[in-house]
N, C-alpha and C positions, 0 to 999 in steps of 0.2 A: 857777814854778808858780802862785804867785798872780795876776800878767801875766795869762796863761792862765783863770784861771777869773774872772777880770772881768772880760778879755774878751769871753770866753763868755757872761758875765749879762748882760753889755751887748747883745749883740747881735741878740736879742728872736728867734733864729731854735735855737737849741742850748737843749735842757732837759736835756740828761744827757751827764757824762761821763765815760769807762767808761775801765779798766785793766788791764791785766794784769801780774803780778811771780810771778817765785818764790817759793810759798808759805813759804818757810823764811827768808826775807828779812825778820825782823822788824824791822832799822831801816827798811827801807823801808813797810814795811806801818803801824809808828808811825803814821812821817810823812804819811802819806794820812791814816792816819786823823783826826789834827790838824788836816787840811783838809778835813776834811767826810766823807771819802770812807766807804764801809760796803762791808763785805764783801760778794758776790752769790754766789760756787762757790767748786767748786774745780773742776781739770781735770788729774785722775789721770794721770802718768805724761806729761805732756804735751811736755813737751821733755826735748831728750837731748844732751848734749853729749862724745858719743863713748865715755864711759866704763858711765854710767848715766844713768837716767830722773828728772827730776825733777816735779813738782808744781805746778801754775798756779793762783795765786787770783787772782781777779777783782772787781774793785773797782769803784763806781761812784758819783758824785756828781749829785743831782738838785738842778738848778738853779732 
């Protein structure tokens, strides 16, 4: 992940970049956050994995 985001700084053409996880995913959501990343939504009921609906936060790092 870090690869990726200096790569991105490097390449003088990417200002922002953006995520999506499972809202309930708080080791995952930590983790972004440790790297810069800030919360933008949410998106209600946004995926479904055959049983019920789950919850989409969206994250993003301005570079």
């Amino acid at each position: 992940m870090n690869a990726l985001i200096d790569r991105s700084k490097g390449n003088g053409l990417t200002k922002k970049i953006t995520l999506v996880t499972r809202a309930y995913n708080e080791r995952a959501i930590a983790l972004y956050e440790k790297l810069g990343f800030q919360q933008e939504g949410i998106f209600r009921q946004d995926s479904y994995d055959g049983e019920r609906y789950y919850d989409s936060l969206s994250m993003a790092l301005f570079l």
